[in-house]
N, C-alpha and C positions, 0 to 999 in steps of 0.2 A: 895266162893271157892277160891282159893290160887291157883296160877302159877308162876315159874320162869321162865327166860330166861335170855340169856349172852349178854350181849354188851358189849362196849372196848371203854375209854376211852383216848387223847391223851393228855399228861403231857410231854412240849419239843419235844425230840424224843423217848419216851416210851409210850409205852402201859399199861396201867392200866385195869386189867379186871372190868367191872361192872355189878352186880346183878342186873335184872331188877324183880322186885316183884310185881305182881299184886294180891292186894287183891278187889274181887267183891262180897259184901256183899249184895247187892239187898237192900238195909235198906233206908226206904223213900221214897218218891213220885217221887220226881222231879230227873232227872236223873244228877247226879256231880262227877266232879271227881278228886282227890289231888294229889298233887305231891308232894313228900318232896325227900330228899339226898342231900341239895347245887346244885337243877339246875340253870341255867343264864337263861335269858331271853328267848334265840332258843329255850334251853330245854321245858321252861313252854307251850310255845305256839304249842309245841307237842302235846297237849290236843287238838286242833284246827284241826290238819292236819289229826291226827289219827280218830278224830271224823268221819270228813268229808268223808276218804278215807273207812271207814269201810262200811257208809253206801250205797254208791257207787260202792264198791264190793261187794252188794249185802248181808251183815252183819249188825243184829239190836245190837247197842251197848248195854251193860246192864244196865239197869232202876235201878236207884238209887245211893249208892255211891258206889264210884270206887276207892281206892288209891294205889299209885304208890311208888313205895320205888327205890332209885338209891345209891344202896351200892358198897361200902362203903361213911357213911355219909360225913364224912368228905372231900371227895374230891369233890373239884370243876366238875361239870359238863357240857360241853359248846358242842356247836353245834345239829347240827340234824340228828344226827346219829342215837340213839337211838330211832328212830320214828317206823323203821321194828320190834323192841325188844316189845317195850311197845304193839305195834297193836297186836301179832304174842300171846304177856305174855294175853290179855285179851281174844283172842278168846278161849287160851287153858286153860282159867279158867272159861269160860263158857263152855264149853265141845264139840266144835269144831272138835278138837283132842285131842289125849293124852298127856296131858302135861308132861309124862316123854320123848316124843322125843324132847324137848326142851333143855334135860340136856345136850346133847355134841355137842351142837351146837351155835359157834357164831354169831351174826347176825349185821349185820351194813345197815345202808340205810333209806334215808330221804323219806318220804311221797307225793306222791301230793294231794292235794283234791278229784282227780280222782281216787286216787288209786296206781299209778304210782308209782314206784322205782325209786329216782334219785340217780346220779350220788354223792359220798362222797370223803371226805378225806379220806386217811391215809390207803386207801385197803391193801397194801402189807405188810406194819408191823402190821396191826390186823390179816392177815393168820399166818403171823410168829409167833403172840403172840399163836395163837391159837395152835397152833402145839406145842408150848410148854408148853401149858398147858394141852397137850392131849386130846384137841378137837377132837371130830371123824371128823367135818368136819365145815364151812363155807358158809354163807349165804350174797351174796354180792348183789349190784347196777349189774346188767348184763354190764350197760355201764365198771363196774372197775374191771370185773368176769378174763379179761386176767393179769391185773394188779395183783392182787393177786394171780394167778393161779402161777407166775412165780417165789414167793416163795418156790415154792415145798413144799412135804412131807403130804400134808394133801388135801380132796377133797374142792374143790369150785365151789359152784353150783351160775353165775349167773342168777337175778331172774330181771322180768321184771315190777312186777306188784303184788300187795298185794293177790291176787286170787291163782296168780301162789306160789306164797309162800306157801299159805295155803294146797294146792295140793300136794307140795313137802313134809308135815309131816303128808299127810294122805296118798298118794302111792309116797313113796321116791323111791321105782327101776325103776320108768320113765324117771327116772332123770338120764342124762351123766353128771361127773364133768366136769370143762372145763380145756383143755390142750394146753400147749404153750411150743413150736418150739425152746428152747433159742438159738442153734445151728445157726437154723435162724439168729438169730439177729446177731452172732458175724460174719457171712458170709455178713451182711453189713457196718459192722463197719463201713469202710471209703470211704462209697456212699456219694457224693453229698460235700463232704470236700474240701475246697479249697486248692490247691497242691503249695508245695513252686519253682517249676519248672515255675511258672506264675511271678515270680521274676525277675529283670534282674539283673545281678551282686550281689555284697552284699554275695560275699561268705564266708568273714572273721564272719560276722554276721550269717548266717547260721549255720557256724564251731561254732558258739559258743550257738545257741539256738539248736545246737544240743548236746552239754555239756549240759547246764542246763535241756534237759529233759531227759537226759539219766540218772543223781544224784539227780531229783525234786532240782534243785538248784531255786534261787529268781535271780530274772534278771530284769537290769534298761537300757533300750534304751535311747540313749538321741542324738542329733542330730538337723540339722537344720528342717525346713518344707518340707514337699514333699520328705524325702530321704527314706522313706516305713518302719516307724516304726511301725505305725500301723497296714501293711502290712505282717509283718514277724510277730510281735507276734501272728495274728488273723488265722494264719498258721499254729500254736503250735498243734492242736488237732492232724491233719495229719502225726505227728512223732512219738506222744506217743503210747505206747501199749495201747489195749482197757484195760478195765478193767476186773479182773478177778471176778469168782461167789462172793465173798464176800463182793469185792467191792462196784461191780454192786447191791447187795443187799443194802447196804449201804447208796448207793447215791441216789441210785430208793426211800429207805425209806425219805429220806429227801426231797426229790422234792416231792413227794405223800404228807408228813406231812404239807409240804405248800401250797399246793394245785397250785404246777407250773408244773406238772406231764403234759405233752402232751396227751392226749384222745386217742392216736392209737400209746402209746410208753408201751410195757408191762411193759421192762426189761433198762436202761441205761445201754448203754455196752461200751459208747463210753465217757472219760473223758471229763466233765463237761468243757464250759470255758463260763464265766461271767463276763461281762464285762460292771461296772452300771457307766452312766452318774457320774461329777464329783460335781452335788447337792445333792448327797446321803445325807440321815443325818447317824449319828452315829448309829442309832436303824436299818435304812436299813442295813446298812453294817455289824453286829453282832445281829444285831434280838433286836425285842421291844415289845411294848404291856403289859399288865398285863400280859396276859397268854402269853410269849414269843412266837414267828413263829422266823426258821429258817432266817436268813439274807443272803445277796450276797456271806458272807466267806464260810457258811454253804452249800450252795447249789452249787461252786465250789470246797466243800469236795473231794479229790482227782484227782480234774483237776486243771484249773486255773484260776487265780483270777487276772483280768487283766485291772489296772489304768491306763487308757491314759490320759495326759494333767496332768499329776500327781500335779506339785506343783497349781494347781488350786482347788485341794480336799481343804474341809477348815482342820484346822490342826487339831482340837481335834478327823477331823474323821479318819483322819493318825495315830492319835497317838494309837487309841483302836486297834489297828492291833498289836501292837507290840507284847505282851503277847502271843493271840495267834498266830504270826509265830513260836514264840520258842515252846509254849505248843502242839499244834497241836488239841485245840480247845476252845472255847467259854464256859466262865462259869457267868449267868446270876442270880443273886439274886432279887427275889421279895418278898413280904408280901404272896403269896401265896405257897412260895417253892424255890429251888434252883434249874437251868435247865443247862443243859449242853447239847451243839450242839458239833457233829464234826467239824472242819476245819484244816484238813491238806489240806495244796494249796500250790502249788508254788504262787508265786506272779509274776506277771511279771509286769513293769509296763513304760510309753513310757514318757517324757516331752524334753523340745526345754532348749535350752543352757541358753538364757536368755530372757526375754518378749517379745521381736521383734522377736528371733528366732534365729537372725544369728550371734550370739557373735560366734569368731572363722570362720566363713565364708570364703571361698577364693572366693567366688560370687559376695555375695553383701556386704554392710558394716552392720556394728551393728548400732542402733541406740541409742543402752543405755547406761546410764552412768553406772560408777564403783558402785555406791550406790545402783541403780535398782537391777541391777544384784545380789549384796548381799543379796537385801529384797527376790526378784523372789526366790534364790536358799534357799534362809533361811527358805522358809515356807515346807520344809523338814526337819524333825531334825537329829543332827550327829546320837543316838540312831536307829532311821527307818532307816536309809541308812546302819548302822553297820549294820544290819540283814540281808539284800540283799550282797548274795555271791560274783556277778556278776555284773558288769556296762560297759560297752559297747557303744562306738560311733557308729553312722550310718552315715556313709559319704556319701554325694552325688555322685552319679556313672559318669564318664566319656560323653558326649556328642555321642560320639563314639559307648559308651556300650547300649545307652540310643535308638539310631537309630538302632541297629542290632536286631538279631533277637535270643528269647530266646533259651540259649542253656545251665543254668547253673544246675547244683546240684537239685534230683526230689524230692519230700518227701518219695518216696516208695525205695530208698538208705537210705536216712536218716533216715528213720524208722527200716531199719535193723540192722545198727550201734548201735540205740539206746536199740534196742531186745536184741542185744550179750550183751551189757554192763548192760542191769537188768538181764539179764538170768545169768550172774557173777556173779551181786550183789542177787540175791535171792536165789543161793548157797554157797555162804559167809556166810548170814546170816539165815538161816536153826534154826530153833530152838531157835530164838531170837527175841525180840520185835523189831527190827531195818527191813527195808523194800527196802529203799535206801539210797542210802550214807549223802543224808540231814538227815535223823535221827539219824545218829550217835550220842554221847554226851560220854561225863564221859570218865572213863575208856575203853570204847571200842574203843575209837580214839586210845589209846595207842596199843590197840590188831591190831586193823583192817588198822589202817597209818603208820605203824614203818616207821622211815626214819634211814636212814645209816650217818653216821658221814658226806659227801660231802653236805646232804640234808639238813642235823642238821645245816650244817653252811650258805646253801644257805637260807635257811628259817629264820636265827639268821639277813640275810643280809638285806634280805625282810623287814623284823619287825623294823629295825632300819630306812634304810630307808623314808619308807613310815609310819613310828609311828604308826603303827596299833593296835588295842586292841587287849586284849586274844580274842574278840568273830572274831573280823576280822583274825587273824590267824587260827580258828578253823575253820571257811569260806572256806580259802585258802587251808586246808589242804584236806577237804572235797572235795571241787573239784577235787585236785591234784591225787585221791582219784577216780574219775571218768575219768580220764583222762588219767589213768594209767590202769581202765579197759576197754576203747576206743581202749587201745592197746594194749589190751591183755595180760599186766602184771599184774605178781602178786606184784610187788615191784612199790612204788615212786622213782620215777628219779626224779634228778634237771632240767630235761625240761620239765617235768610233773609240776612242782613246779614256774618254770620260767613263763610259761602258764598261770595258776593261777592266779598268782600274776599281770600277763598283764590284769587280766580281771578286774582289782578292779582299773580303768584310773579313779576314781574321788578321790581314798585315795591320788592320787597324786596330786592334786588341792587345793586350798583354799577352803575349803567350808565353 
């Protein structure tokens, strides 16, 4: 007898639906059973898990042979997901149940010997695929039942155990889908966030990480030791907006597809900030593998993505960044396919003047020669620093400011600041691929920065200057760009423009 059933494949950050075909011919003595469609290794050993777990819930597998088809052939098949499909494809081909309630139903979920549903990848974008393929409903891990429930639009029954599954396609009205609260979750967005009012001084540095998250501008701290750069960047989440439903799907999809998803997080409402050790290799930081997994860029996709000790990174892992800050994502070619991750991130990222730290010090002395200093700042290239908007000293605070007691600028001010100037920029751009002022490009700098002939010439003054490139003006103009909605205009000023230009203290340097 012949049975279908759906499972879902994960290819990058997409979903591939997969035919699970179970043909039980009874043909033979001994009882065997085949798998063919390109499965890997997890896959095959499905044969093992589903054996074990059937007969343990209480189910004799069928005597003879047994083959399994995973369509489409072509595509690679990896993990153990498909372990609920196949067990669920053979009972309803021995006549269990009806194998036609099989047809609008996805089903995701690894096996134990026992019987047991575990826990998988990828819940929330298999309900979304489902839903768009007009799935009536979803069959998940009970442990990942809130995880994908939070997709909305389609029912998701977590299930706890191959028994209860079986139960569910012979009386399905006992069954509640499960429902989640997202309300909830944006009501705590910014529980347990470290507040930048824990700062002492450092308000010039404030004023300006609060520019960069008002326009996702890229931002470079640099300063001696102990003056709180890592301090102020690890602050960044407590200003920005949470994210909105799309986002949150977005980013929830990417952390689930990796399998870095928190176990009691349905929904991400609260932008991502990632911030990996500076041994990354190159495949951590953009994603690796045959079968590509999302990297650090990918899973800070519309939070931030945040290098401390920066020129310590080795450089070829600096330099894969560059492409996607402009693009605003990851494009990975292998022998099996070409994958594409999200990464739109701000970048933010923190390093010290020179090796010892205190090049420029009014403390202590430096202890490095002119040559260090070159190699030190050298292992950043002119290219990566042109991309970063913003550069910014962190000067050590007064002795004075150091003994008092904190009274500066809170994040829940900074975070309002930062509300007014997106809630501008995402009625500006209404009806346009553009989201904040970092994504401007082309011709809509010309629409969206007109500058007046006083600006035309401040900005002509900048450029010569400080010899900046076209992408360093395009920088400066973008902020000036946010700076100008900080204030509630509709027009660039020249101290909108003068600002700017004060944030880019390394274009003025040797480097």
């Amino acid at each position: 007898m012949l049975a279908r059933s759906w499972s879902a494949a994960i290819h990058g950050v997409d979903i591939k639906t997969v035919e699970v075909e179970v043909n039980v011919t009874g043909a033979g003595q001994d009882t065997m059973i085949q798998m063919v469609g390109l499965p890997d290794t997890v896959v095959r050993e499905s044969r093992e898990r589903v054996w074990s777990a059937l007969y343990e819930s209480g189910f004799r597998p069928p005597p003879g042979r047994t083959t399994i088809n995973l369509a489409p052939a072509e595509l690679r098949k990896t993990g153990s997901a498909f372990d609920l499909a196949i067990a669920l494809g053979i009972l309803a081909a021995q006549g269990i149940f009806h194998a036609e309630r099989l047809s609008e139903t996805m089903l995701i979920g690894e096996l134990g010997f026992d019987g047991a549903i575990r826990p998988t990848q990828g819940a929330l974008p298999v309900a979304v695929h489902a839903r768009e393929q007009a799935m009536r409903s979803v069959l998940v891990p009970f442990a990942n039942a809130n995880e994908a429930a939070a997709g909305g639009g389609i029912p998701v029954f977590g299930m706890k155990s191959l028994s209860e599954a079986v139960r569910y396609f012979i009386q399905p009205d006992d069954f509640e889908p499960t429902v989640v609260d997202v309300s909830q979750l944006y009501r705590d967005v910014y529980e347990g966030v470290p507040d930048y009012v824990d700062v002492k001084g450092q308000e010039s540095a404030k004023r300006a990480l609060t520019v960069a998250a008002a326009g996702r501008h890229n931002l470079l701290l640099f300063g001696s030791p102990g003056t709180g750069k890592s301090m102020l960047a690890k602050r960044l989440p407590s200003i920005m907006p949470p994210l909105d439903l799309d986002e949150a799907l977005e980013v929830t999809k990417v952390h689930s597809i990796a399998g870095v998803l928190d176990a009691r997080t349905s929904l991400i409402v609260r932008r991502p900030f990632r911030s990996p050790h500076h041994t990354v290799s190159d495949a951590g930081l953009v994603g690796g593998q045959a079968i590509p997994r999302p990297g650090e860029l990918s899973l800070a996709h519309c939070g931030v993505l945040f290098l401390d000790e920066l020129p310590e990174f080795r450089r070829n892992v600096l330099e894969v960044l560059r492409q996607p800050l402009e693009s605003g994502e990851v494009t990975l070619s292998r022998a099996t396919g070409t994958f594409l991750f999200p990464a739109r991130v701000m970048l933010v990222a923190a390093m010290n003047p020179c090796p010892c730290g205190y090049f420029g010090s009014r403390t202590r002395r430096c202890q490095c020669n002119p040559f260090q200093i070159n190699v030190y700042r050298g292992r950043i290239s002119g290219p990566l620093l042109d991309r970063i908007d913003m550069h910014i000293e962190v000067s050590p605070i007064s002795d004075t400011l150091l003994t008092s007691r904190r009274q500066g600028e809170g994040s829940a001010s900074m975070r309002a600041k930062v509300a007014a100037a997106r809630a501008i920029q995402r009625q500006r751009f209404a009806g346009t691929p553009f989201r904040c002022n970092a994504d401007l490009s082309g011709r809509a700098m010309d629409d969206f920065c007109e500058l007046s002939p006083d600006c035309r010439q401040t900005m002509l003054n900048v450029i010569n200057d400080l010899k900046l490139s076209a992408r360093a003006y395009d920088r400066i103009l973008r902020v000036s760009r946010t700076l100008a909605d900080l204030d509630g205009s509709d027009r660039i000023t020249v101290v909108h423009i003068q600002e700017a230009a004060g944030y880019r203290l390394l274009d003025r340097q040797q480097w």
